[in-house]
N, C-alpha and C positions, 0 to 999 in steps of 0.2 A: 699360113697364118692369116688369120683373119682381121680385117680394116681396125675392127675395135680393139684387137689386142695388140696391135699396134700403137693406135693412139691413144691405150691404156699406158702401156709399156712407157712409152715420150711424155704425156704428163706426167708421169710420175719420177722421170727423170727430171723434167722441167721444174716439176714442185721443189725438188732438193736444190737445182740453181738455186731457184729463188728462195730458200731460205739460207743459205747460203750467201744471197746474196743482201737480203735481209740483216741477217751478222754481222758482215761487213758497214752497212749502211750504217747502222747501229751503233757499232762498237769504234770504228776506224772514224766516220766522218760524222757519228752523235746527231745522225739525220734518224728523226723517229715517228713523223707522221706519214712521210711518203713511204719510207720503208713497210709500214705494217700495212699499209693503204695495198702496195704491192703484192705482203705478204699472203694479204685477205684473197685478193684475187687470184694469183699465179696460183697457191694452192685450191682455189674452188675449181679450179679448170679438171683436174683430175678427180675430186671429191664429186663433185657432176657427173663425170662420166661413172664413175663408180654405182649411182644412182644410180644410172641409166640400165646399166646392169642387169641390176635388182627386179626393174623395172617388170609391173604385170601386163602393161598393153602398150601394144607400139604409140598408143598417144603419149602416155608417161614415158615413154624413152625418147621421143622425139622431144619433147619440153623440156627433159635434163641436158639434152643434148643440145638444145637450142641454149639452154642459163651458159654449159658449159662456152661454147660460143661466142656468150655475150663477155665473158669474164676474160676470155684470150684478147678482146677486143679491149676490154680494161685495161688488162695487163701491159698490152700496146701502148695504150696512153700513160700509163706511171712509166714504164721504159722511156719514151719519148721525153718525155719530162724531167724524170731525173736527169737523163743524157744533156738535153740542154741546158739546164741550171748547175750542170757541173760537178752535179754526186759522183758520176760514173763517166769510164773512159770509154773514149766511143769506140775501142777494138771490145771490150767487154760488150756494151751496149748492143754492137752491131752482132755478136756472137749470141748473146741472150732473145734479141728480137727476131732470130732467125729463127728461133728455136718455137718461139710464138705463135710467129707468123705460116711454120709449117705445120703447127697444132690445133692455129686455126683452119689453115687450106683443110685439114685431114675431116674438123668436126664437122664445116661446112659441106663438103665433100658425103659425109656420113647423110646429113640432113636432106640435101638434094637427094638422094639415093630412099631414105625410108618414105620421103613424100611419093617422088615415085611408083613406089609400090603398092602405097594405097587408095 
């Protein structure tokens, strides 16, 4: 199986945490800016790569890949964030950033590898 369908596969597992976790923000603890702030990003991680896809020249797929990238590193920060200010439980926190943070190693990882090549 290939890098990308890989790190296809885990965004989009990733996106359902988070809206999922979203829900919860929302609904349970009536937190609604940092929640959608989350929503935005954790799901563009995968909608990115999706681009990336599509993509006609390895320039455009490196640039989707790099948005995607930037958005895991988002994602980072609304997790850190909530976690501190006490939205979320830091066994959840520490379970969701894991998942981030190997989403990010994977896109990073991608990125070094298409520079590379060219």
């Amino acid at each position: 199986m290939a890098k990308e369908s890989i790190v296809r596969e885990k965004a989009f597992s990733f996106a359902i945490k988070i809206v999922k976790l979203y829900q919860f923000l929302s609904t349970e603890k009536k937190e609604f800016v940092l929640s959608k702030q989350i929503l935005r990003s954790g799901t563009s991680i995968g909608a990115n790569i999706e681009e990336a896809d599509g993509a006609i020249s390895k320039k455009e797929f490196s640039n989707k890949i790099s948005i995607a990238t930037k958005e895991a590193r988002e994602t980072s920060y609304w997790l850190r964030l909530l976690e501190a200010t006490g939205f979320i439980e830091k066994h959840l926190f520490e379970t969701v950033v894991f998942d981030c943070e190997e989403l990010y190693n994977l896109l990073f990882a991608i990125i070094r590898t298409t520079r590379i090549k060219n």
